[in-house]
C-alpha positions in Angstrom: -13.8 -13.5 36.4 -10.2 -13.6 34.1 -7.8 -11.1 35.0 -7.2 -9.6 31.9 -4.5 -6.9 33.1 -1.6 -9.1 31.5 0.5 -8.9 28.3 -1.2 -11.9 26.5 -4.7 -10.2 27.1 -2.8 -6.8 25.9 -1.5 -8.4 23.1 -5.0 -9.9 21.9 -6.9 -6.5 22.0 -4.1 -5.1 20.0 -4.8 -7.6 17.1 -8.7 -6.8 17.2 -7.7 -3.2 16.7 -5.4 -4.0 14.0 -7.6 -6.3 12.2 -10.7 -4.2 12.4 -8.4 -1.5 11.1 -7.0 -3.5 8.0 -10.5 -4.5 7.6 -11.7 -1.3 7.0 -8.9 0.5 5.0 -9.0 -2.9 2.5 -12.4 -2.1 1.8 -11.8 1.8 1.4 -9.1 0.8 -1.2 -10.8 -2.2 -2.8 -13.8 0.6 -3.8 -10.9 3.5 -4.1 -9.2 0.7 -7.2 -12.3 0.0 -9.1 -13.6 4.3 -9.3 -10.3 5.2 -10.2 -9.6 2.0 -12.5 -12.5 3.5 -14.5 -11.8 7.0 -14.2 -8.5 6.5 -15.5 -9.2 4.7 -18.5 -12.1 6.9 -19.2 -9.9 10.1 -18.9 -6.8 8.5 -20.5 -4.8 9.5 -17.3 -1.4 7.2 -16.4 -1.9 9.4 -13.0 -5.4 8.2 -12.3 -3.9 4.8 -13.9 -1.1 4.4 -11.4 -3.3 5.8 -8.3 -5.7 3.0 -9.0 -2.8 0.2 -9.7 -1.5 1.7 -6.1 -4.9 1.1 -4.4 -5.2 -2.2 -5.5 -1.7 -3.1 -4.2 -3.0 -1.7 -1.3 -5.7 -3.8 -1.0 -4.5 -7.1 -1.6 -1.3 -5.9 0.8 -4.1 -5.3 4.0 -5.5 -8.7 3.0 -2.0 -10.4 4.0 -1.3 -8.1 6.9 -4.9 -9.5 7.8 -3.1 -12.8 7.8 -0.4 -12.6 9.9 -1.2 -10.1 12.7 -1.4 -13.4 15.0 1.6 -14.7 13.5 5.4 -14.6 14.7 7.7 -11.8 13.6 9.6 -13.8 10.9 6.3 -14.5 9.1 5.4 -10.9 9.0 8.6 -9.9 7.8 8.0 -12.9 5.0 4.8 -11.0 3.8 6.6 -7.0 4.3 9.2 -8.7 1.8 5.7 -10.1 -0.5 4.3 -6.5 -0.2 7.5 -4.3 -1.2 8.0 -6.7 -4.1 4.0 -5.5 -5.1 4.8 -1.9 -4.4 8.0 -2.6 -6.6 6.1 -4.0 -9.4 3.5 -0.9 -9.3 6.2 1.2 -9.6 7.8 -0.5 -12.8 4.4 -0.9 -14.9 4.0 2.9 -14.2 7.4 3.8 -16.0 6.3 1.6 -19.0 2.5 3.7 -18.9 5.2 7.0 -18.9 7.5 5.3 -21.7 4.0 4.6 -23.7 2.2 8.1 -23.3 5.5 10.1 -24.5 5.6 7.7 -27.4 1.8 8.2 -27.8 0.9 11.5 -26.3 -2.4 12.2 -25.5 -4.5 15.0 -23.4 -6.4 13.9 -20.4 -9.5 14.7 -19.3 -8.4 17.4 -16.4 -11.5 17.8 -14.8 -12.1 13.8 -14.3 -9.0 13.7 -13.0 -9.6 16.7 -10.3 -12.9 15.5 -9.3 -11.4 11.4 -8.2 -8.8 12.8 -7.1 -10.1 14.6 -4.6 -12.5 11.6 -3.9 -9.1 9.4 -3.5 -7.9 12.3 -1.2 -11.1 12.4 1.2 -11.1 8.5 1.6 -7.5 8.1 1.8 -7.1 10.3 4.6 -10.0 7.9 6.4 -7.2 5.6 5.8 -4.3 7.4 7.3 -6.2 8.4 10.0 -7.1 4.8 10.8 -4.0 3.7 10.7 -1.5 5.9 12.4 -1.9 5.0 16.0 -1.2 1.7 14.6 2.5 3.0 13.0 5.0 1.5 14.9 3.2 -1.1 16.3 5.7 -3.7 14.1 6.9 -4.3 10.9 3.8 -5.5 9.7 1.8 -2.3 10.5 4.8 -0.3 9.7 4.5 -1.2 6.1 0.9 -1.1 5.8 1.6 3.1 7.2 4.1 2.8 4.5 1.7 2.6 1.8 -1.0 4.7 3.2 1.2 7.9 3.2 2.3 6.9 -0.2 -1.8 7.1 -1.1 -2.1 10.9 0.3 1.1 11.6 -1.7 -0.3 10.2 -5.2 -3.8 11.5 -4.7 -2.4 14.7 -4.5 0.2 15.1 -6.8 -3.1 13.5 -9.2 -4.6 16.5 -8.5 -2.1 19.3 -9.1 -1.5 17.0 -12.3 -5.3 17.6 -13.6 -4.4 21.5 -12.3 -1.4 21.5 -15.0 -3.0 19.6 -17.6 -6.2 22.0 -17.4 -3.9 25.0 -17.3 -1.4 24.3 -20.2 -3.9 21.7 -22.3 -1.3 19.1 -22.7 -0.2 15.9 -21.6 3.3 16.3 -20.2 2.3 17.4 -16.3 0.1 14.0 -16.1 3.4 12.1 -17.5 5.4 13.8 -15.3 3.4 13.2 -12.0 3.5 9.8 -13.2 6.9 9.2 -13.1 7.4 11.0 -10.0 4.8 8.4 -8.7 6.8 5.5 -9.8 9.7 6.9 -8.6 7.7 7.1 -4.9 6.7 3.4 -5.4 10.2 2.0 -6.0 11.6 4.3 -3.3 8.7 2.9 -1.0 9.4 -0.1 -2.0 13.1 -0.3 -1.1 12.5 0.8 2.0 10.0 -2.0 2.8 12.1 -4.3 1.9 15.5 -3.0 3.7 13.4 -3.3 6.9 11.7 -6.8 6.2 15.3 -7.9 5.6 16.7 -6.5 8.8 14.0 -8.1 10.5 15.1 -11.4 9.3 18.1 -11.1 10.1 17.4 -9.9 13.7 15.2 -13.1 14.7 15.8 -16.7 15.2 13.4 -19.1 12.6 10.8 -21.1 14.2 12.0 -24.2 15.6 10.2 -27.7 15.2 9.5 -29.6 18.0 12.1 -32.4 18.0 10.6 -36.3 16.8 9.9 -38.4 19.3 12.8 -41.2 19.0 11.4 -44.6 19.4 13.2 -46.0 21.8 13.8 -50.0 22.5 13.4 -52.1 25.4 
C-alpha cells in the first residue's frame, strides 16, 4: 500500500480541501450576484448594486484561484495581481453609481434592501466560515480570505444602510454606505496587490529546460 505520510501526499490533500472549498463559496456567490443584481435594481439601491458587483468579483476570482491551486507560487501571485485589479475596478464603478445618485437622488426601497441583506449576510458567513482555516495557507487563499471578509463587511453596512434609509426616508445613508464600500474595495484592493507584488519579487521565474544542442560527429 503507498505511504502517504509525506509532504507531496500532504500537499495533494491540501489542494482537494482548497478546491472543494472554492468550489463551494463560487457557487454561494454566483447565486449571492444574480439575487442581489435584481434586488438592487428593483429597489434602486447603489448598496445592493455594489454588494452584488462585489459578489460577482467574487465569483469569477474563486474560479481563477480554482486554477492555479496546483500551480507554482509566481503563477498565483500573477492571478492575486488579476484579482486586486477586479476588486480595484469594483471599487471605481461604485464611486461613479455615488457620483450618479447625488446628481440624481432617489429613495430606495429600505425594506428590500434589509431583507437581501440579511440573505447576503447568512450565506456569506457560510463563506467565511469555509474559508478561514484556509487563510494563510498562501497568497492565493490569502486573497480569496481577503475578499470574503470584505463580503461580511458590505452585507452589513447594506443593512444598517436600509436601517437609515427606512428611518430618515432619504437617499443619502445608501450613498454614503456606498462610498464607504468603494472606499473598502480600493483599500482591499491595494492590499492584494502590495502582497502579489512582494511575492514576485521574492521568487525566482520558472526556468525552461535548456534545448537540446545538436551536436556533430
Amino acid at each position: 500500500m503507498a505511504d502517504c505520510c509525506n509532504k507531496e501526499c500532504g500537499i495533494e490533500a491540501l489542494r482537494k480541501t482548497q478546491s472543494a472549498t472554492l468550489k463551494a463559496v463560487l457557487s454561494i456567490n454566483a447565486l449571492m450576484f444574480v439575487v442581489e443584481l435584481i434586488a438592487g435594481l428593483t429597489a434602486g439601491s447603489t448598496a445592493l448594486l455594489s454588494d452584488a458587483l462585489d459578489n460577482l468579483g467574487d465569483a469569477l476570482t474563486y474560479g481563477l484561484s480554482l486554477y492555479v491551486i496546483s500551480r507554482g507560487a509566481r503563477s498565483k501571485a500573477h492571478v492575486a495581481i488579476f484579482k486586486g485589479l477586479l476588486i480595484m475596478t469594483a471599487g471605481l464603478f461604485v464611486l461613479g453609481q455615488v457620483g450618479y445618485k447625488m446628481l440624481f437622488p432617489v429613495v430606495p426601497v429600505f425594506a428590500t434592501m434589509g431583507v437581501v441583506s440579511l440573505l447576503a449576510l447568512a450565506a456569506n458567513g457560510i463563506c467565511w466560515g469555509l474559508l478561514w482555516r484556509h487563510r494563510t495557507d498562501d497568497i492565493n487563499m490569502s486573497s480569496v480570505w481577503e475578499c470574503s471578509r470584505n463580503d461580511i463587511a458590505s452585507n452589513f453596512s447594506v443593512f444598517v444602510a436600509a436601517a437609515g434609509v427606512g428611518l430618515l426616508q432619504s437617499g443619502w445613508p445608501d450613498v454614503l454606505v456606498g462610498l464607504g464600500l468603494a472606499c473598502l474595495f480600493l483599500r482591499s484592493a491595494y492590499r492584494v496587490l502590495r502582497s502579489a507584488f512582494a511575492e514576485l519579487k521574492n521568487t525566482t521565474p520558472d526556468v525552461a529546460p535548456p534545448t537540446a544542442q545538436k551536436t556533430r560527429d
